[in-house]
Structure formats: structure tokens, C-alpha cells
C-alpha positions in Angstrom: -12.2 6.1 14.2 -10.3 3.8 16.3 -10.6 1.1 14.5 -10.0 2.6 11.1 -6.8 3.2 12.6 -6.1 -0.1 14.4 -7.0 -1.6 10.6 -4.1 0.8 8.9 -1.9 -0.2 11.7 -2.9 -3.7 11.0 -2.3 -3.7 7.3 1.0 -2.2 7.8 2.2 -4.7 10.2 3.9 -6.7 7.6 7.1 -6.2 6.2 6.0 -6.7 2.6 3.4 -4.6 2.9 5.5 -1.5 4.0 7.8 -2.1 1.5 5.2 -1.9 -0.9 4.6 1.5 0.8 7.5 2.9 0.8 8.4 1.9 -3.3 5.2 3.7 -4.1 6.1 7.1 -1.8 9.5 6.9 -3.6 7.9 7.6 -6.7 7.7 4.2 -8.4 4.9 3.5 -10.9 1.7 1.6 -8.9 1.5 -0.9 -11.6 0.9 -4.1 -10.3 4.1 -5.9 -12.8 6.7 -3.4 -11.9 5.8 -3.7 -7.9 6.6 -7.5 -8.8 9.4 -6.5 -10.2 10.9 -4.4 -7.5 10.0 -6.2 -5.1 10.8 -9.8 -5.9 7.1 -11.1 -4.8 5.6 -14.1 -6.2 1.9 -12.5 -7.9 -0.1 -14.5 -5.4 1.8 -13.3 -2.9 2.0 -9.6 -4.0 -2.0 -9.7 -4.9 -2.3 -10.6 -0.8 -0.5 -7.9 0.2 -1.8 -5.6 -1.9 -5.4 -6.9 -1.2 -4.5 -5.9 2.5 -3.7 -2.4 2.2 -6.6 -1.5 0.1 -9.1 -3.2 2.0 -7.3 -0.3 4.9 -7.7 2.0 2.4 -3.7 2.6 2.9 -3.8 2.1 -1.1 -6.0 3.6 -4.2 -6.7 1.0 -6.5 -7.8 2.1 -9.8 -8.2 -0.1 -13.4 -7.5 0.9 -16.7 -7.7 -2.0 -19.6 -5.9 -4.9 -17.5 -3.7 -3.2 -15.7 -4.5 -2.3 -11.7 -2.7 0.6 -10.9 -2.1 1.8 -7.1 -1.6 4.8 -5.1 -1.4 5.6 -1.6 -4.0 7.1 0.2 -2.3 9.9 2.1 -5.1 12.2 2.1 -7.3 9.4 4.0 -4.6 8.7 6.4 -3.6 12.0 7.1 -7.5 12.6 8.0 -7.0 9.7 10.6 -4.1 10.9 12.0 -1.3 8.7 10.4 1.4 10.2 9.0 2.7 7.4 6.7 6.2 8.5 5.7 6.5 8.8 9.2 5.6 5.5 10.1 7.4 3.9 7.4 10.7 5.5 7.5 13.8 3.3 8.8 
């Protein structure tokens, strides 16, 4: 289990990357466009980023037609002992 954790930990090292986090806990639609959007990320550099917390399994990743659509993964967390509004509150 540790190093599911140290992975999560890992993933959310970045800036970017919690920032994704914390838009998607705020409610925002997981569609790969509006994250570009919001955030202000190039798409190669958003698809990185995003790429990293799935492959953590901090984010659900789910298709429908051509649009990816993402969620976090707070039951999978939680059952590793993150909290992950915890960790990416200011």
C-alpha cells in the first residue's frame, strides 16, 4: 500500500495537477475542453497532467463518443488513507 500512496503523492506533486484537482472537487464538468478552458493549459500539456493522475488512479477517466470525461477517485483514495480535499486545500 505504500507505494500506491507514495504514487498519489507523486502525481499530486505538481501544481497543475492539483489545480486540476481542485476545479473538479469544485464541481466543474471533467471534460477534457472546459479543464482547458479553466485552466489555461496548452492540450499537450493538460493531456500530461491528466495522464499522471489517472495512471495514480487520483482520476476516473471514462469515454463517451470523443469526449474523455474525468472524475476523481475519492472512494480509492479514501481507501488508502488520503483525504484529498484535505491535501489540496490552500
Amino acid at each position: 500500500m505504500a507505494d500506491k500512496v507514495v504514487k498519489v503523492l507523486d502525481a499530486l506533486s505538481d501544481e497543475t495537477r492539483v489545480e486540476i484537482i481542485r476545479d473538479l472537487l469544485a464541481g466543474h464538468k471533467g471534460i477534457c475542453p472546459e479543464i482547458k478552458e479553466r485552466t489555461g493549459k496548452s492540450q499537450p500539456t493538460l493531456s500530461h497532467h491528466i495522464g499522471k493522475l489517472v495512471d495514480a488512479d487520483v482520476l476516473i477517466e471514462s469515454k463517451k463518443g470523443v469526449n474523455c470525461y474525468y472524475k476523481v477517485n475519492s472512494k480509492y483514495l479514501k481507501s488508502i488513507g488520503i483525504d484529498i480535499k484535505k491535501i489540496t486545500q490552500i
